[in-house]
C-alpha positions as CSV (number, residue, x, y, z in Angstrom):
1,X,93.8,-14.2,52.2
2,X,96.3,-17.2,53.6
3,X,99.9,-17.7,52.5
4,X,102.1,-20.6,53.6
5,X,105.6,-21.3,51.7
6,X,104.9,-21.2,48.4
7,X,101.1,-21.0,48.1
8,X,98.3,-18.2,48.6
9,X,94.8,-18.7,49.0
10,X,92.2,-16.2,48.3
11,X,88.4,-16.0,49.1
12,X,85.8,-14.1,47.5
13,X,82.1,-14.4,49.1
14,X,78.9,-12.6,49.5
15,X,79.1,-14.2,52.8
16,X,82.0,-13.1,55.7
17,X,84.1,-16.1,55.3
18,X,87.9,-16.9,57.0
19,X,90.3,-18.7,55.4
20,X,94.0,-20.6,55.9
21,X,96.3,-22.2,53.9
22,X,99.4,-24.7,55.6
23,X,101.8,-26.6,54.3
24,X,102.3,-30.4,55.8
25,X,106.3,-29.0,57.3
26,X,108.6,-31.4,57.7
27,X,110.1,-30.4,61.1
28,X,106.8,-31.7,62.8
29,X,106.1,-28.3,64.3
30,X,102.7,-28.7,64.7
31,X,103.5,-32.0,67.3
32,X,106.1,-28.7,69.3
33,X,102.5,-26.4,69.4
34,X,99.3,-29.1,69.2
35,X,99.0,-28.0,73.5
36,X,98.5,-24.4,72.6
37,X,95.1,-24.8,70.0
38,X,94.2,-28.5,71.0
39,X,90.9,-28.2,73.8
40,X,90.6,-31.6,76.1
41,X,87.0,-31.8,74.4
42,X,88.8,-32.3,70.9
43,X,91.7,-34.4,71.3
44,X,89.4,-37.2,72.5
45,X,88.5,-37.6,68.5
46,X,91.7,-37.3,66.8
47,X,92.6,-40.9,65.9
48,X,96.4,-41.6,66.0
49,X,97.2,-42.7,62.6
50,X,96.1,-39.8,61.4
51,X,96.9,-37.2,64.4
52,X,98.9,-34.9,61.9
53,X,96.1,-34.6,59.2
54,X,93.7,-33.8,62.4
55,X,96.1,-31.1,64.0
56,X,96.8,-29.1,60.4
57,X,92.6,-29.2,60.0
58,X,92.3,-28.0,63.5
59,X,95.0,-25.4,63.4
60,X,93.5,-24.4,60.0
61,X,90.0,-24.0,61.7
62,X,90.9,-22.3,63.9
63,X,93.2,-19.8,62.2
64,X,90.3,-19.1,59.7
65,X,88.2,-18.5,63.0
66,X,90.4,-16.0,64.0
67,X,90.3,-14.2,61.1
68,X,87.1,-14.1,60.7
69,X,86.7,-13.0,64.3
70,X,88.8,-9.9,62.8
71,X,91.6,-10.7,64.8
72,X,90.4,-10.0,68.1
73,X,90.6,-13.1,70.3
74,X,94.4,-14.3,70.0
75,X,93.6,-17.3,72.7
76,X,93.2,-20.8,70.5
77,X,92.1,-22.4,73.5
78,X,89.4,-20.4,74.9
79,X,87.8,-18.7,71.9
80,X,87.8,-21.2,69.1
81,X,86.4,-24.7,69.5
82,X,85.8,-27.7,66.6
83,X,83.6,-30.4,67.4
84,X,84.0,-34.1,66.3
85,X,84.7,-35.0,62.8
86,X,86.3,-38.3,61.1
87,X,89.1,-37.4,58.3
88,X,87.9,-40.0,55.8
89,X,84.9,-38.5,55.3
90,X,84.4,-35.3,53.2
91,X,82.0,-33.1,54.8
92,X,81.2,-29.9,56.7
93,X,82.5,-29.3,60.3
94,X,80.9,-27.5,62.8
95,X,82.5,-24.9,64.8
96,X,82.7,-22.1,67.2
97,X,83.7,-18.7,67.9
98,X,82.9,-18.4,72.1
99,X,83.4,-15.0,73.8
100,X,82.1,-14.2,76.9
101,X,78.9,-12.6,76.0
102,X,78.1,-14.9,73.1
103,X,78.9,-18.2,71.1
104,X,78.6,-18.5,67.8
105,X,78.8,-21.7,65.3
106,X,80.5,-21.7,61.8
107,X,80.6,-24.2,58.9
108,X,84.1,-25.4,57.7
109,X,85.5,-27.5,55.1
110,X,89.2,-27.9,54.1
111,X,90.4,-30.1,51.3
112,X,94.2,-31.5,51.0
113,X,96.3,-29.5,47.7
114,X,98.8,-32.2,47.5
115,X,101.1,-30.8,50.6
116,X,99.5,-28.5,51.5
117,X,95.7,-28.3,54.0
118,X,93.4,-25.4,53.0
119,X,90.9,-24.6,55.4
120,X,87.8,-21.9,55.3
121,X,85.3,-21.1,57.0
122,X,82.1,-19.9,55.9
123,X,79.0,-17.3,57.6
124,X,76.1,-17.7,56.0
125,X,74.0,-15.7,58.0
């Protein structure tokens, strides 16, 4: 479950599955916080007319990572990693939860609600 403002966002899955929902805010916070989640390797593939759609994805990734790492590895940086994608195109994103004795790689998709990103993140093994 995800709330932001005035939405909530619920999953229901056989599968274990992590899920965020942000709104777009217009006080550009994400800009203030992009150097706390953003890794070297992925800010090489965020394009710059669209570098806010790319940091609420990101941030949504990597929020639903968290939670469905059960909350255990607070560090955006370190734990969580998304590899290349282009906005325009609608498909799935890889991704990774790494940890010290393993790595493991995740499917997500998001999809824009008007102004709002929603962002999950799916196991299906």
């Amino acid at each position: 479950m995800s709330h932001s403002f005035e939405r909530i966002a619920i999953a229901i899955s056989y599968y274990h599955i992590g899920i965020d929902i942000e709104k777009l805010r217009k006080d550009k916070k994400i800009f203030k916080i992009k150097k706390k989640f953003i890794r070297e390797d992925e800010s090489f593939f965020i394009h710059s007319s669209y570098e806010e759609d790319y940091l609420y994805i990101i941030w949504g990734i990597k929020e639903s990572l968290y939670k469905l790492d059960g909350g255990l590895s607070y560090n955006f940086l370190d734990h969580y990693k998304v590899s290349p994608f282009c906005i325009k195109k609608d498909y799935c994103i890889s991704c990774w939860i790494i940890k010290e004795s393993y790595s493991k790689k995740f499917s997500a998709f998001y999809r824009k609600i008007e102004e709002h990103y929603l962002v999950y993140i799916i196991d299906n093994e």
